[in-house]
C-alpha positions as CSV (number, residue, x, y, z in Angstrom):
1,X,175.3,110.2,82.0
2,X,178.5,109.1,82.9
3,X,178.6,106.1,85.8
4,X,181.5,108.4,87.9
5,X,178.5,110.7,88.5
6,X,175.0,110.0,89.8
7,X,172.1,112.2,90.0
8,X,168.7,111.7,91.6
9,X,166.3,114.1,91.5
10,X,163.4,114.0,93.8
11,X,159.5,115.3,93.3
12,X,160.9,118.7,95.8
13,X,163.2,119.4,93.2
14,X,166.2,118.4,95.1
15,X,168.9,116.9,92.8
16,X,170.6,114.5,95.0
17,X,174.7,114.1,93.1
18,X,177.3,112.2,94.2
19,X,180.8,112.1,92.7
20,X,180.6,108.1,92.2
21,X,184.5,106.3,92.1
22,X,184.8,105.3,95.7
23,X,187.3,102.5,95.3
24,X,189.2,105.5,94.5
25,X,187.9,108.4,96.8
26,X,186.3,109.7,93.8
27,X,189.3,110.6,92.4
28,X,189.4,113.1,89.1
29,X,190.0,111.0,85.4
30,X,189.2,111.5,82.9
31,X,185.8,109.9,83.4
32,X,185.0,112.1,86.2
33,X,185.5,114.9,84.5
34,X,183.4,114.3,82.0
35,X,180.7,113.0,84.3
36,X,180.9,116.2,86.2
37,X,180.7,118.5,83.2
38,X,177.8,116.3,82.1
39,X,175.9,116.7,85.7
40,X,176.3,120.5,85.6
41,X,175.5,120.8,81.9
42,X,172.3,118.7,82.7
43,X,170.8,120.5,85.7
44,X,171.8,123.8,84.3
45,X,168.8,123.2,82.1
46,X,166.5,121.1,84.4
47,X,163.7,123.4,84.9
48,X,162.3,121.9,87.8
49,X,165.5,121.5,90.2
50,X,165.6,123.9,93.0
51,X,168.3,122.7,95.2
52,X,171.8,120.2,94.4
53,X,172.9,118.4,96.9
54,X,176.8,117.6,96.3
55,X,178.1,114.6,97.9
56,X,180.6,111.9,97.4
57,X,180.1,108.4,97.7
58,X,182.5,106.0,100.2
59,X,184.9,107.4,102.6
60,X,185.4,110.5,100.9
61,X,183.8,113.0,98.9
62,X,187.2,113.7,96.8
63,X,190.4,112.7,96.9
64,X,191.3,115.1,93.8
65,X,193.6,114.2,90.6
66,X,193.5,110.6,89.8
67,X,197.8,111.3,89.3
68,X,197.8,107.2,87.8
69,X,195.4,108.4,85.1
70,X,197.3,111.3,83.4
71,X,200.8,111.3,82.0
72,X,202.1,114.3,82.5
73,X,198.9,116.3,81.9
74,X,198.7,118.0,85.5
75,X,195.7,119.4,86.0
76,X,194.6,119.5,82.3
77,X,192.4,116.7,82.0
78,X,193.5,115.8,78.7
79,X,195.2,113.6,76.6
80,X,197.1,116.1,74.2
81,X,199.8,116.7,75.7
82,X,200.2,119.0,79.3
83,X,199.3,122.1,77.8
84,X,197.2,121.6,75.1
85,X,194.0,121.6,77.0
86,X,194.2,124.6,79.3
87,X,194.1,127.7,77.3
88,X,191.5,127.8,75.2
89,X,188.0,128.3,77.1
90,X,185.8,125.6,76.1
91,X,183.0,126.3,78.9
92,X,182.0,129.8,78.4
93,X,184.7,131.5,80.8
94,X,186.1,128.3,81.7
95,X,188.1,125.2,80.4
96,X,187.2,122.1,81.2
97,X,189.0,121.1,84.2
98,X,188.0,124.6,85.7
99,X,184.1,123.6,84.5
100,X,184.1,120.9,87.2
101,X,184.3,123.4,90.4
102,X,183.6,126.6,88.3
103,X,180.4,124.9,87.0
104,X,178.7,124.8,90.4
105,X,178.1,128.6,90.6
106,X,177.0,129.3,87.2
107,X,174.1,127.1,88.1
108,X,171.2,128.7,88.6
109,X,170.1,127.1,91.8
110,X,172.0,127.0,94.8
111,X,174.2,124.1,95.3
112,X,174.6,122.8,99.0
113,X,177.8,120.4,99.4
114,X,178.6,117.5,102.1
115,X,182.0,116.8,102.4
116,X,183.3,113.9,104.2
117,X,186.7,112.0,104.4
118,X,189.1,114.0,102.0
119,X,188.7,117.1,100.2
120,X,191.6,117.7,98.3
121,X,193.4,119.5,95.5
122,X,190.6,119.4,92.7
123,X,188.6,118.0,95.5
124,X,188.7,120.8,97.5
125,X,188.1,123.4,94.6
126,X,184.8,121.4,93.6
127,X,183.3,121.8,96.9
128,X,184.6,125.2,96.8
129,X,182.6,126.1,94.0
130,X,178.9,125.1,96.2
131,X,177.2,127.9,97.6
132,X,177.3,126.6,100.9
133,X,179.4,123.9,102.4
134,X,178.7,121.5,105.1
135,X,181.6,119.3,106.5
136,X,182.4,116.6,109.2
137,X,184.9,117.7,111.7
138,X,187.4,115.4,111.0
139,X,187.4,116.2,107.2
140,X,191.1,116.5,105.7
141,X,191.0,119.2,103.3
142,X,193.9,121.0,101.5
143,X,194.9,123.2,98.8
144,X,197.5,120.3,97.5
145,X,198.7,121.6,94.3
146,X,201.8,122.6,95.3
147,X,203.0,119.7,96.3
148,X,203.6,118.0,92.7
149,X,204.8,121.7,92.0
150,X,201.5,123.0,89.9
151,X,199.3,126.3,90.9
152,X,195.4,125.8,91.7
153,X,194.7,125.8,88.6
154,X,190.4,124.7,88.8
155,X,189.1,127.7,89.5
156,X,190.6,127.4,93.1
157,X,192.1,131.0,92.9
158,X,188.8,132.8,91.5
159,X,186.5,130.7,93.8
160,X,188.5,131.1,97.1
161,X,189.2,134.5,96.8
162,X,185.4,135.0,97.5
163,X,185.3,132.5,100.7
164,X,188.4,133.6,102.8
165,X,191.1,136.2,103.4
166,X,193.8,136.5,101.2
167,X,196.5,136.1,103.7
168,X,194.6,132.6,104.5
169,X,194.4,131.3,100.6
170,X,198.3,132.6,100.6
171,X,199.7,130.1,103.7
172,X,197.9,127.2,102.1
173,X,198.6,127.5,98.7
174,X,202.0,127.9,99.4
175,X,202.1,124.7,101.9
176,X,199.4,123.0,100.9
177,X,199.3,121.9,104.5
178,X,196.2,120.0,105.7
179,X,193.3,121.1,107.5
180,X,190.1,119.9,109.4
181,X,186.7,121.0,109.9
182,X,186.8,123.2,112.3
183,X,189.7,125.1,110.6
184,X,187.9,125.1,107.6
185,X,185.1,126.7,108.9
186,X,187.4,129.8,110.4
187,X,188.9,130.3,107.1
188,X,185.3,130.3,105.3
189,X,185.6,127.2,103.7
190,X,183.2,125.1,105.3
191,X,179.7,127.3,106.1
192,X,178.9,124.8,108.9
193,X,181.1,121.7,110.9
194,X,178.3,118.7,111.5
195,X,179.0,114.7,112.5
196,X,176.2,114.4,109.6
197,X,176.8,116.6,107.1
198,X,175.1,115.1,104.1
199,X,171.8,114.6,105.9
200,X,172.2,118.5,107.2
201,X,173.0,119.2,103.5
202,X,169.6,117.6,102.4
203,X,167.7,119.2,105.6
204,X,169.0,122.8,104.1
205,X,167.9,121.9,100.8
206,X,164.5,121.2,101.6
207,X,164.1,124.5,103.6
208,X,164.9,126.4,100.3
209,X,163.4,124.0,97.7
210,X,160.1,125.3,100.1
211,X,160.7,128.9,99.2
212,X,159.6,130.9,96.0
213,X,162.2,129.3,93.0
214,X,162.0,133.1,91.3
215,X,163.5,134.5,94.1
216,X,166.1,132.1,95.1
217,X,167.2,132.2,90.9
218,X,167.1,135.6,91.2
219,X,169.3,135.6,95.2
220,X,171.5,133.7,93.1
221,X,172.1,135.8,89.9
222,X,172.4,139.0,92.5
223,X,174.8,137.2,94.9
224,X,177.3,135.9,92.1
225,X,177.1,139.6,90.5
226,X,179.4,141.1,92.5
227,X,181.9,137.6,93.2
228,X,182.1,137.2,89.8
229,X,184.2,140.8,88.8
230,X,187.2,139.8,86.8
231,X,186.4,135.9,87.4
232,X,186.9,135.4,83.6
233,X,190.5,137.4,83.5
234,X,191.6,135.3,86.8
235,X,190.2,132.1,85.2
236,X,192.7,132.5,82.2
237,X,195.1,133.4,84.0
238,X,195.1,130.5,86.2
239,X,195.5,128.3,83.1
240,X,197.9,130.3,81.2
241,X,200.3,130.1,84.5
242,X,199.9,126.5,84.9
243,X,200.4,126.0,81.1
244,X,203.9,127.3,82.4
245,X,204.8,125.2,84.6
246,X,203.5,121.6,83.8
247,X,206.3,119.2,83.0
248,X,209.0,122.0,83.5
249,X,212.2,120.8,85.5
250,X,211.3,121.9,88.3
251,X,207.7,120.6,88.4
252,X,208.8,117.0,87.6
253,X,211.0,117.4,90.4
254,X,208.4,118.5,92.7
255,X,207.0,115.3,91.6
256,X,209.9,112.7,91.7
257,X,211.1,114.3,95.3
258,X,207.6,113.6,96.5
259,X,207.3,110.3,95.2
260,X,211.1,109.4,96.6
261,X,210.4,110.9,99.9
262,X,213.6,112.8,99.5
263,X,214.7,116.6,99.3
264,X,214.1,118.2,96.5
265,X,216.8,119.7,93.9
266,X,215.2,123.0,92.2
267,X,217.2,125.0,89.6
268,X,217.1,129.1,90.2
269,X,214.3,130.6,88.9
270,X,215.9,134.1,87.3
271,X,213.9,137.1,88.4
């Protein structure tokens, strides 16, 4: 197991995970990603976990893409070049940047997440992809893609659009403007606003991790049934859009404007 992810998994069958790079807000590399595919892969086919606990460790749980780590890769995770890594589905419906959020509900256990600190970009679409969400009140989170000029491209379309109203995914995927707790919770992306939300996290957990594991497999299978319709279409589609756009003109001025704190310069996009 990767040392950006830890899990602990208790004799209740609670996995305790943390996302584990807090000198950098548990930023996404390419470390991270593969310690998150390997947590997911890993409890997918632990027979005796009941609950996951989500967490991240230090001040926040994540601050999203690591931008320092890629060149010019966006959100692809990869090393190949900016699109070479989004297309083809490499985690059943998924790619892997999409497994590291997307992964979380094709568990078959529920998966309880604490956010603290920051929750943003792929940050935000990870603890997206929990069943339930628990986060502090003063909790920045945001859908921040668009500002280095990308889409959500980690499963953040397919996941929100079964947490909030469309109108809501619309205003902040087009500003990615910021957002605290108690916001989050009247959009639907935080289930619960707590001081503590990791030790409410693990208070939950135990509750169901006392309940009959058949049935709360089987509430799971049931529940993601009718989320899930066209997941795998708007899954590729995400990456197929964002294969678009990274490293366009207009992208890597999204970036450099950013980065110069100035105005940015776009060329008209033809119709």
């Amino acid at each position: 197991m990767s040392d950006r992810v830890s899990i602990s998994i208790g004799e209740d069958g609670i996995a305790d995970v943390r996302l584990n790079r807090p000198d950098k807000m548990n930023a996404l590399d390419n470390a991270m990603f593969d310690g998150i595919c390997e947590a997911i892969d890993r409890l997918g086919n632990e027979p005796g976990v009941r609950v996951v606990v989500l967490s991240g460790e230090g001040k926040a749980f994540c601050a999203g893409l690591d931008l320092s780590s890629f060149s010019n890769t966006g959100a692809s995770g990869g090393g190949d070049g900016p699109t070479s890594r989004l297309v083809p589905r490499t985690h059943g419906d998924a790619n892997r940047p999409q497994h590291v959020a997307w992964g979380w509900r094709t568990l078959p256990v529920p998966v309880i997440a604490a956010i603290h600190g920051v929750a943003f970009g792929g940050g935000f679409q990870i603890a997206c992809g929990a069943d339930v969400r628990f986060t502090a009140p003063d909790t920045k989170h945001a859908v921040m893609e668009m500002k280095w000029g990308l889409v959500p491209d980690m499963a953040g379309i397919a996941i929100m659009r079964t947490v909030a109203r469309d109108d809501v995914i619309r205003d902040l995927t087009y500003t990615h403007r910021v957002f605290l707790g108690d916001e989050a919770k009247e959009y639907g992306f935080a289930t619960h606003v707590t001081e503590t939300p990791f030790d409410d996290a693990m208070a939950m957990a135990k509750h169901i991790a006392r309940k009959n594991p058949d049935a709360v497999r089987a509430s799971k299978r049931l529940l993601n049934l009718a989320q899930d319709e066209r997941a795998a279409e708007i899954l590729l589609a995400e990456s197929e859009e964002q294969a678009k756009i990274i490293g366009t003109a207009n992208q890597m001025e999204s970036v450099m404007s950013e980065m110069q704190k100035r105005e940015p310069k776009f060329a008209d996009t033809a119709a």
